[in-house]
VEXGU-123904 format. One record per residue: x, y, z of N, C-alpha, C in turn; residue in one letter. Coordinates in steps of 0.05 Angstrom, whole numbers, padded with zeros to 5 digits, always signed. Example, Ala and Ser with C-alpha at 12.3 -4.5 7.8 and 13.67 -1.06 7.14 Angstrom:
2
+00264-00114+00156+00246-00090+00156+00264-00066+00156a +00257-00045+00142+00273-00021+00143+00258+00001+00157s 
END
This chain:
329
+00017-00024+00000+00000+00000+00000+00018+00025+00000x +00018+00044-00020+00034+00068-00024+00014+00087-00009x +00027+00113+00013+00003+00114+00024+00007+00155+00009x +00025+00157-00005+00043+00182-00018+00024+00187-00044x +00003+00165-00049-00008+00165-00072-00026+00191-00076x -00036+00210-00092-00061+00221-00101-00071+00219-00125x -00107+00213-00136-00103+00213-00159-00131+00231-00168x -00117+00244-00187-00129+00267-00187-00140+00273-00218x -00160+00286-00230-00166+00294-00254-00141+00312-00273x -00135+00314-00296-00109+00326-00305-00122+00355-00310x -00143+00355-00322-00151+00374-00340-00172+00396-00311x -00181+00388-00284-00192+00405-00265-00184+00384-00248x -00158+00381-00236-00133+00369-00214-00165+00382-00185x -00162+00367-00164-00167+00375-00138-00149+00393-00134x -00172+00414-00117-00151+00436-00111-00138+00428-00074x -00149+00401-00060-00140+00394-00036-00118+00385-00042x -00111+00370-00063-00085+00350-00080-00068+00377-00090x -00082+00403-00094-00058+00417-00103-00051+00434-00083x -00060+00443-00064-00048+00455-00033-00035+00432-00025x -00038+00406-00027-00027+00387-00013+00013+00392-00021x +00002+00390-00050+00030+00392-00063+00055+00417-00064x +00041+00441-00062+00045+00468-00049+00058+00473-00032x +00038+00465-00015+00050+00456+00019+00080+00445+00023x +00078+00423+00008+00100+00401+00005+00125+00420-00008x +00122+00432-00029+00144+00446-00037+00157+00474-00020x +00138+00481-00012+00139+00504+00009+00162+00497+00028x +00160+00465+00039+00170+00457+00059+00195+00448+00053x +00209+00448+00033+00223+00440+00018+00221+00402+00020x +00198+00389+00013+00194+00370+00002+00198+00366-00034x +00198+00341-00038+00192+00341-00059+00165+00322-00070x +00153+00324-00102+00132+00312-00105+00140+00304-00138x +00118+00283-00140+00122+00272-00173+00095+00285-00185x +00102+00287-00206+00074+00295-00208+00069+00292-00244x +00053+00287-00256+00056+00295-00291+00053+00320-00305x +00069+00310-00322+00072+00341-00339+00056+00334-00372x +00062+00353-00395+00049+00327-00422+00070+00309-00430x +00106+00316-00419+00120+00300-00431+00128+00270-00418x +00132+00272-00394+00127+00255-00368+00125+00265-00349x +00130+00241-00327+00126+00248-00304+00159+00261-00282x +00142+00291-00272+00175+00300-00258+00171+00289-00232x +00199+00293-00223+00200+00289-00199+00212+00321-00183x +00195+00334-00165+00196+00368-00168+00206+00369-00140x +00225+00399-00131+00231+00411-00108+00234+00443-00117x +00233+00456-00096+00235+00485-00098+00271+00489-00102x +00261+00495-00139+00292+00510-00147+00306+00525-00130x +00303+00541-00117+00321+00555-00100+00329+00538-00069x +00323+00521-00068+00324+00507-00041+00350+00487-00041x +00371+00492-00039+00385+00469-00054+00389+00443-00028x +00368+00439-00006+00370+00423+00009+00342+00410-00003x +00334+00420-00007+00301+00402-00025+00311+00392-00051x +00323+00403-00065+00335+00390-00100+00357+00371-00089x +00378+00377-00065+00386+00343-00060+00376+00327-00060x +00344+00326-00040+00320+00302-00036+00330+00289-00068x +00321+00313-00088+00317+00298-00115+00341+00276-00124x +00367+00289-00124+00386+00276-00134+00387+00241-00114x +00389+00250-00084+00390+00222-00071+00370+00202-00081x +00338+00206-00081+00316+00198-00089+00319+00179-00118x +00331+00192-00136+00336+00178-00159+00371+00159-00161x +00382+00179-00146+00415+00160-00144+00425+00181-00177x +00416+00205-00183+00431+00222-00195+00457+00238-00201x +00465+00230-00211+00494+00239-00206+00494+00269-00209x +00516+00273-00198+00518+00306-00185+00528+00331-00202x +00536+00313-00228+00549+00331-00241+00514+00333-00273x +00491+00325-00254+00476+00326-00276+00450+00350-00274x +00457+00365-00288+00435+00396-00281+00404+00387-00285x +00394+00399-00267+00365+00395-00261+00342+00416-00286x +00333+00414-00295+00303+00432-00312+00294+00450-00306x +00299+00477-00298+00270+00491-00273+00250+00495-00289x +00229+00489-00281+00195+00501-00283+00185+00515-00279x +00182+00529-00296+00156+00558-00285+00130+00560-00295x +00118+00585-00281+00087+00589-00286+00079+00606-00307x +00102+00627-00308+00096+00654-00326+00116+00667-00329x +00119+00689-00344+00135+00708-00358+00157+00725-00334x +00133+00727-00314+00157+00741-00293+00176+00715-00276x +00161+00702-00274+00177+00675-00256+00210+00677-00273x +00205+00679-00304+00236+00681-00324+00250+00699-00314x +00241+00707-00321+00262+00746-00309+00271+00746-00280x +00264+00732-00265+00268+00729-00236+00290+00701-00242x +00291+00682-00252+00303+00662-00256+00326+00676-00274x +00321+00678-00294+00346+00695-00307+00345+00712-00317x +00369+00732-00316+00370+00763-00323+00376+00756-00360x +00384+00737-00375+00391+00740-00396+00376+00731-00418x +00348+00745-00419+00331+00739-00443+00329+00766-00452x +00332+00761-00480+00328+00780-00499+00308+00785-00507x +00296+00816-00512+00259+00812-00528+00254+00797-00539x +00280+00794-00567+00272+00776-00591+00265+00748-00582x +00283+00743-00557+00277+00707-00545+00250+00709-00532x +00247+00721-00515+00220+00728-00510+00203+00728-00522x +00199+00744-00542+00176+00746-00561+00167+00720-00572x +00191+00702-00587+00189+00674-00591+00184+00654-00568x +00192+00651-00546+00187+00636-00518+00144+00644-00519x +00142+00668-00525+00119+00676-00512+00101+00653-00536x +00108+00655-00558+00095+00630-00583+00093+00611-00577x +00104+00597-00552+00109+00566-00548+00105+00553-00529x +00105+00576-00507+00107+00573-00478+00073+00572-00470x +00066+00558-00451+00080+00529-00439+00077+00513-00464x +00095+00494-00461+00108+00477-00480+00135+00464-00482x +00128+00440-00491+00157+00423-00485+00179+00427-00498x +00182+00453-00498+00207+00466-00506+00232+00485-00478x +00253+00474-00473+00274+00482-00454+00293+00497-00472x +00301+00514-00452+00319+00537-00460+00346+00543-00448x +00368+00545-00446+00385+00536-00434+00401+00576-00433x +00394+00586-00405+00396+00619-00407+00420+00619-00384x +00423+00643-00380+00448+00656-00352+00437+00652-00325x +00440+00639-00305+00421+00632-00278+00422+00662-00270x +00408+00665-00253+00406+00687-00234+00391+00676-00213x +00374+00658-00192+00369+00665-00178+00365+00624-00171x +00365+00604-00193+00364+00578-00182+00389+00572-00165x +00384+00552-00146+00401+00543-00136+00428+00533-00153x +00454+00527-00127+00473+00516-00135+00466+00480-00145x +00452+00469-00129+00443+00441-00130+00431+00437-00158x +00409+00459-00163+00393+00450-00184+00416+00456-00212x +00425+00470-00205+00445+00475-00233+00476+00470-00232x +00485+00448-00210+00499+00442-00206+00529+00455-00203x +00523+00479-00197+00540+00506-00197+00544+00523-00221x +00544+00507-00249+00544+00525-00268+00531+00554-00268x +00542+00567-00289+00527+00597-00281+00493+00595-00311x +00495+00579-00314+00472+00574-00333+00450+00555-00316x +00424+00554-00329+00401+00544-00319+00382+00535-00344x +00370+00518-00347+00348+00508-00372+00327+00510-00353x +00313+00525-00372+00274+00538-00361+00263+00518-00378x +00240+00520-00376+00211+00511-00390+00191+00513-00376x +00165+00520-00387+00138+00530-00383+00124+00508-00389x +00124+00490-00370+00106+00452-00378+00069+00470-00376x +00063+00453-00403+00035+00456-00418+00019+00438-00404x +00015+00432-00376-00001+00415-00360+00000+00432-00331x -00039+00427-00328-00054+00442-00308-00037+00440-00281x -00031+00416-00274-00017+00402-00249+00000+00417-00240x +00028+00413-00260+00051+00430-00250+00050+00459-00249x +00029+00469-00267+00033+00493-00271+00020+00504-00256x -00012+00491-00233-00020+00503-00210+00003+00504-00176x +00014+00479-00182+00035+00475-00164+00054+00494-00158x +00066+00504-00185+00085+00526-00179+00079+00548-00186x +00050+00566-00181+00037+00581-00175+00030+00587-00147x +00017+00559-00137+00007+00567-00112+00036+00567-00088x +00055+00555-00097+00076+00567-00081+00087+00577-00079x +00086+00588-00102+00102+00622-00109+00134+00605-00108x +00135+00586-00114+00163+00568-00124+00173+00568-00158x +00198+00564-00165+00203+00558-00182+00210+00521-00190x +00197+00507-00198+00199+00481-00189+00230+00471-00206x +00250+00457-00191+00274+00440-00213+00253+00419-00210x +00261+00403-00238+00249+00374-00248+00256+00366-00259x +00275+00340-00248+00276+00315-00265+00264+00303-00276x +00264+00279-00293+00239+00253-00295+00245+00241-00268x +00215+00226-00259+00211+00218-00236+00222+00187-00234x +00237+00183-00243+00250+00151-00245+00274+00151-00224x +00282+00125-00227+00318+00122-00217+00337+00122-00242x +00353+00141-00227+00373+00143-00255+00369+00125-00284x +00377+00127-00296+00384+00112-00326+00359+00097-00332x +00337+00091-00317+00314+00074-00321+00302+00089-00342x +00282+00072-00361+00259+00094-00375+00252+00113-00358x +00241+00133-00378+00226+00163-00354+00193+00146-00357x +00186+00154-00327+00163+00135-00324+00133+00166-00332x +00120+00144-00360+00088+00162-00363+00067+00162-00344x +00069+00145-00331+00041+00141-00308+00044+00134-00286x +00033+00143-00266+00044+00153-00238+00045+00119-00232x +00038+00094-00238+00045+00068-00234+00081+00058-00228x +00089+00080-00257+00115+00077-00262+00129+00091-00242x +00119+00112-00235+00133+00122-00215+00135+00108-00184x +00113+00101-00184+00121+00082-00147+00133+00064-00156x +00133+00045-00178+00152+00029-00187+00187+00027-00181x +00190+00056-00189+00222+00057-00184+00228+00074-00161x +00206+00095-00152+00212+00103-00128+00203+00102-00097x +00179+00080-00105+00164+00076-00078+00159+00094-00059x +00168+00100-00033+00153+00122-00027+00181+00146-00014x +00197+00144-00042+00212+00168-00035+00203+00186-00041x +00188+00198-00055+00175+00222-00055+00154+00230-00038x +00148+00247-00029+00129+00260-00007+00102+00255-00015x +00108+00264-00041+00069+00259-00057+00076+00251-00083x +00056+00234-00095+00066+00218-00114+00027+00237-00132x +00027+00253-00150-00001+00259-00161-00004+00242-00190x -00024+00228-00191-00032+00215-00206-00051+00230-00227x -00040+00230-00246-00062+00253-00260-00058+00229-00300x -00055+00206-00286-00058+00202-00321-00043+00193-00346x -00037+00185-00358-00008+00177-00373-00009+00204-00388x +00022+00210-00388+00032+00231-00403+00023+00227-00440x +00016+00257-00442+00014+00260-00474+00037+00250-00484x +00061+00259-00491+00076+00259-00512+00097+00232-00498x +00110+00222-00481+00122+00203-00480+00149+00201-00475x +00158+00225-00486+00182+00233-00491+00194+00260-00476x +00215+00272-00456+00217+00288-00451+00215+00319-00470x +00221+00342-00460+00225+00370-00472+00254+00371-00496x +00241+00384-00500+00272+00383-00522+00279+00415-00514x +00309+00415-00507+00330+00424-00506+00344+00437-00515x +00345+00472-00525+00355+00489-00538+00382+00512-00526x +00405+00515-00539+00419+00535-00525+00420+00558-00552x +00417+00576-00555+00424+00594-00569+00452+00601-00573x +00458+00604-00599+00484+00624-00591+00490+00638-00615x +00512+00647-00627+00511+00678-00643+00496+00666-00674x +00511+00646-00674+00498+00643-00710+00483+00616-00709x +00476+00607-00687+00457+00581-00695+00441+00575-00671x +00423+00556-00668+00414+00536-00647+00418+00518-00640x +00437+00507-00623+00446+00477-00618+00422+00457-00593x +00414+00445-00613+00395+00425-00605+00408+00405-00581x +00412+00409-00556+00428+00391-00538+00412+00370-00527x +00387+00367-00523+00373+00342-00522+00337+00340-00543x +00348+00328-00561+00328+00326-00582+00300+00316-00562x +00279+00323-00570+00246+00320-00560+00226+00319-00563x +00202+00334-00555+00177+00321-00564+00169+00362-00578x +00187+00374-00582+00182+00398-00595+00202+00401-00611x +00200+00390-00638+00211+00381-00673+00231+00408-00671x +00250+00392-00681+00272+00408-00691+00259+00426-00715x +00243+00415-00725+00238+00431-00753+00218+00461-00743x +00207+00454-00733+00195+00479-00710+00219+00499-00694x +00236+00493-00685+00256+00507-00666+00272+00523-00700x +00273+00508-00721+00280+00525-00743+00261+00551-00746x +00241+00544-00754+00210+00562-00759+00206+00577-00743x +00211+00576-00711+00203+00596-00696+00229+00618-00702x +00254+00606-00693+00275+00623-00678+00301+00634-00714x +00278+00626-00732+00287+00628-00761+00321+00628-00760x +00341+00609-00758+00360+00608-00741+00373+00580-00754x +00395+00573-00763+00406+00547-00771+00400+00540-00749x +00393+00503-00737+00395+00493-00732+00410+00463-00724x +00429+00464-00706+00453+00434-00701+00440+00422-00681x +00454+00400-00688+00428+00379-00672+00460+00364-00646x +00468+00371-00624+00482+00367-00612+00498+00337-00621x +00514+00324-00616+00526+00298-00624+00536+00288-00606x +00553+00302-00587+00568+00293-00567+00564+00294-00536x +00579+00278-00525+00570+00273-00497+00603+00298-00478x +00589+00309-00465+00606+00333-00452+00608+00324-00430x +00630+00324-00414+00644+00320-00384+00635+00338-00368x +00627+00360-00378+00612+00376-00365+00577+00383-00377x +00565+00379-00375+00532+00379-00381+00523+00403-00371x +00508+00414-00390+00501+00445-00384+00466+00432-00385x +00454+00405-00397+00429+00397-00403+00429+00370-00387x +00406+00357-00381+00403+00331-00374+00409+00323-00401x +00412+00290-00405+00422+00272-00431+00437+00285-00445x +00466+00296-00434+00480+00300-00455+00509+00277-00441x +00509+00264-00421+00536+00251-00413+00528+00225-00403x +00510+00214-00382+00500+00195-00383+00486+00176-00393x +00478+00146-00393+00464+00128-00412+00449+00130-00400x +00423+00138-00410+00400+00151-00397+00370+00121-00413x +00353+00127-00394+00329+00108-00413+00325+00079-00411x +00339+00071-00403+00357+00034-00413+00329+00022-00391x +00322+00001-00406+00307-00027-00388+00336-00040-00377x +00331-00066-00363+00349-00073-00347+00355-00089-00360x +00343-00106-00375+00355-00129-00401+00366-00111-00418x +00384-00124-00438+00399-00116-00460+00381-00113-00482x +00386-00079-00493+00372-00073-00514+00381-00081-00540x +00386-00084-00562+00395-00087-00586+00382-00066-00611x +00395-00041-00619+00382-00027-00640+00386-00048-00664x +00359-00056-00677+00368-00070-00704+00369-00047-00729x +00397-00059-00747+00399-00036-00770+00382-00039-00785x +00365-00047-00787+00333-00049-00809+00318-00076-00808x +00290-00074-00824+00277-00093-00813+00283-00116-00815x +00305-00125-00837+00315-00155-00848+00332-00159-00833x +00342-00149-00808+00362-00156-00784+00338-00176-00766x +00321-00165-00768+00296-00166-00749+00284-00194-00759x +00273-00195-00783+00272-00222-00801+00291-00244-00798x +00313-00236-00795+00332-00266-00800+00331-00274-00766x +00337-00258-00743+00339-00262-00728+00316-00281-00715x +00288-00268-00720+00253-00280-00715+00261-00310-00729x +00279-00316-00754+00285-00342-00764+00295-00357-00745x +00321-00348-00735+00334-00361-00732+00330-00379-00699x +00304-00352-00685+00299-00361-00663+00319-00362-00639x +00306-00356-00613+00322-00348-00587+00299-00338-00574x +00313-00326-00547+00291-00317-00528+00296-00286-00524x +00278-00280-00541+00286-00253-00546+00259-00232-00552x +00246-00208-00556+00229-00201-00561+00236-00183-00576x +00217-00169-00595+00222-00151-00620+00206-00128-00610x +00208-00098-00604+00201-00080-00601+00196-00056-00619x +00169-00056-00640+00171-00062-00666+00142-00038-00662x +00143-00034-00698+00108-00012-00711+00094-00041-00704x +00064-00041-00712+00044-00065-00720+00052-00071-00747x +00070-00042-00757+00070-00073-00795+00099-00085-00792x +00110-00087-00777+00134-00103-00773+00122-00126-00754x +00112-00118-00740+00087-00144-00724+00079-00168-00741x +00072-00153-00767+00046-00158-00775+00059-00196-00792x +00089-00182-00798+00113-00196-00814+00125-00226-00800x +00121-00210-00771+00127-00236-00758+00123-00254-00743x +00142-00276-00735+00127-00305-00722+00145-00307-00689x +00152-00282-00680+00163-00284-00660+00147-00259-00631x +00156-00270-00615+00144-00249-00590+00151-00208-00606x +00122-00197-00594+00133-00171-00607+00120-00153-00579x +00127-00143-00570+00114-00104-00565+00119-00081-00582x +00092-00086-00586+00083-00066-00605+00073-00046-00594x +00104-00019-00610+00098+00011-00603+00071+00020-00616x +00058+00020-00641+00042+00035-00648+00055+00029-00685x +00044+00046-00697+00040+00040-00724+00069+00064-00731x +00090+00057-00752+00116+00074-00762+00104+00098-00770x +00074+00099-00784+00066+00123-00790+00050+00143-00775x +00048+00131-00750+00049+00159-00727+00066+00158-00718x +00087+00165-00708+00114+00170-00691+00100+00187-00666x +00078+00195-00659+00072+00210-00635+00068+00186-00622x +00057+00161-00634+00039+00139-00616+00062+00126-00610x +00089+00123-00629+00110+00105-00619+00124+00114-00592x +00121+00149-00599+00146+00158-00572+00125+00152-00545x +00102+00150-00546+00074+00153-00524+00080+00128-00511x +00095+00109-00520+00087+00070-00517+00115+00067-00522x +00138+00084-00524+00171+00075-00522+00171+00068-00490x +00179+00081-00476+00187+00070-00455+00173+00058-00428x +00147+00054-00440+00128+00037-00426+00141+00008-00442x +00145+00008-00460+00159-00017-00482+00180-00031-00466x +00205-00012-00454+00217-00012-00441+00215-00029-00422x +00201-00019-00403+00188-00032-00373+00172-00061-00377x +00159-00054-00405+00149-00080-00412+00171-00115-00422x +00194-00099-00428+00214-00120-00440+00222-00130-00404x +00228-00113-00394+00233-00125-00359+00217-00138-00351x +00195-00134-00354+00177-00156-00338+00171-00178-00351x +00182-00185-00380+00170-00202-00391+00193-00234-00397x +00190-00251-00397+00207-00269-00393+00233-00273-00414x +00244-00256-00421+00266-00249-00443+00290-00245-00434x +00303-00248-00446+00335-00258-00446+00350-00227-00455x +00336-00217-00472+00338-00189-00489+00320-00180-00496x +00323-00153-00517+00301-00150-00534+00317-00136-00555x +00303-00138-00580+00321-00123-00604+00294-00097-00616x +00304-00080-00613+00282-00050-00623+00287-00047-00658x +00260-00037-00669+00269-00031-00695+00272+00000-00697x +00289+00007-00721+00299+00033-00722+00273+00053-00732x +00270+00075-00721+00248+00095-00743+00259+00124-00752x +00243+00128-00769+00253+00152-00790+00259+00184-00765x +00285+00192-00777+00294+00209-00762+00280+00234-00773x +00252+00243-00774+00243+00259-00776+00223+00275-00759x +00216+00294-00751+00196+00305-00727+00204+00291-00700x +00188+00282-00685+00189+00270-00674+00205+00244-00655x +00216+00237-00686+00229+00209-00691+00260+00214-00678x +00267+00235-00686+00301+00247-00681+00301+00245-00644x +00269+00242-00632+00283+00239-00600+00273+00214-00597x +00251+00203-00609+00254+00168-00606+00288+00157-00617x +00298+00165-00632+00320+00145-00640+00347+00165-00614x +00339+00184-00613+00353+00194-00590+00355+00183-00566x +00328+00173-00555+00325+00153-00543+00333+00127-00534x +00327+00116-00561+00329+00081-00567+00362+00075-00568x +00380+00088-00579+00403+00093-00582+00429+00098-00551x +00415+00125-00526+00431+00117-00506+00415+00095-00482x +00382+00085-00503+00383+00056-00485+00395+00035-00480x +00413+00036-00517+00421+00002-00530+00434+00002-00523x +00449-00021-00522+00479-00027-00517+00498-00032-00539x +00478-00045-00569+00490-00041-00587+00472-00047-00609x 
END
């Protein structure tokens, strides 16, 4: 019996479940709660004895910067002194939305931003968090609500799963829309460097901020973003990215104990165990059902599992972003 549980409507949350949660951050607790991308695990940014809770809670390593959350336009300006109109004006197009921004700190803690003098904002597009760090007049840091390197968990199930009752309040509001975390932007003189690809399309971060766009590649010793140095995502069995579907075919031949993590028309092909993400031609439904897929290959009596590859387009560029620091090979 989890007794940390609440479960609440997403779209008109209890407002007893959202003082509850308030409260909790006030106190420098922390709480899980959903957002549309997943589920965070939240403390008051400025508290850097509450954003420890976070790091111990998951077993986070220390050199990995925390997300902060806000409610509105002034909460930014109070968080950092270094937004420009022109960023503004564009933030104001998108915000709330699973889009992070990676600006000059001014006022988050050392913990949440792990001393660096930079901080990544975002304005999460869900009632929950965004009444939460209103009614506390807090700036929330937020992780995903998992243990390190695990999938980020969509439904508050997943969350007592890996953290049982380390968190103060665990709010149940629902499986996350998109599946996939925020995607991750730093500005700088002549381009946009995409540092954690997400569930807000690169091809959009072009169109808004009319701006070349680089799509980050490398893993930094020092991380200015979550997922840029750690193997983040991973089930606890061995993943296998297959290089296309006839990897996937000979293997289903050749037989083992293994499962295929696959569209329905690669399903459709074969004669071996499958979890099935969703169909190649929605990529929203695949990233929605990736790392529930994940959780699903652990519980299921397999030796491994081998994933099939999908088109690096919209969407797709943070599923294979994904699927890639899950595998092992």
């Amino acid at each position: 019996m989890v007794n940390n549980l609440r479960k609440t409507d997403p779209i008109n949350p209890s407002e007893k479940v959202l003082d509850e949660a308030s409260g909790i951050i006030r106190k420098g607790g922390i709480v899980a709660f959903p957002t549309e991308t997943v589920y965070g695990l939240g403390a008051d940014a400025t508290n850097d004895s509450a954003c420890l809770r976070i790091f111990e809670a998951k077993g986070r390593q220390s050199d990995n910067p925390l997300i902060v959350h806000i409610s509105d336009f002034d909460q930014l300006s109070e968080i950092s002194g270094g937004v420009s109109h022109a960023v503004l004006q564009r933030l104001e197009q998108v915000w709330p939305g699973p889009l992070t921004i990676v600006l000059p700190n001014r006022k988050a803690g050392k913990v949440a931003t792990v001393g660096l003098g930079t901080v990544a904002v975002r304005m999460p597009a869900h009632k929950i968090p965004l009444e939460i760090i209103r009614r506390s007049g807090k700036p929330i840091a937020a992780p995903s609500a998992n243990k390190s390197g695990r999938p980020s968990p969509v439904t508050a199930r997943e969350v007592v799963e890996d953290l049982g009752d380390k968190a103060d309040l665990v709010i149940d509001g629902g499986k996350s829309f998109f599946g996939v975390e925020s995607t991750v932007i730093q500005i700088r003189p002549d381009d946009i460097l995409i540092l954690r690809p997400g569930a807000f399309n690169a091809e959009d971060v072009k169109k808004l901020f009319q701006m070349k766009v680089r799509i980050s590649g490398m893993q930094s010793d020092s991380p200015i973003s979550p997922g840029m140095k750690y193997r983040h995502y991973a089930p606890s069995k061995k993943l296998i990215l297959a290089p296309d579907e006839n990897y996937i075919l000979e293997k289903c031949e050749s037989g083992g104990n293994f499962a295929v993590l696959g569209s329905k028309e690669l399903a459709a092909k074969l004669n071996c165990e499958t979890i099935v993400l969703g169909s190649r031609y929605d990529l929203y439904e695949v990233a929605r059902n990736l790392f529930p897929s994940f959780r699903m290959l652990d519980r299921g009596k397999f030796d491994y599992g081998i994933i099939e590859p999908f088109e690096e387009r919209g969407i797709g560029l943070a599923i294979m972003n994904r699927i890639r620091k899950a595998s092992e090979g």
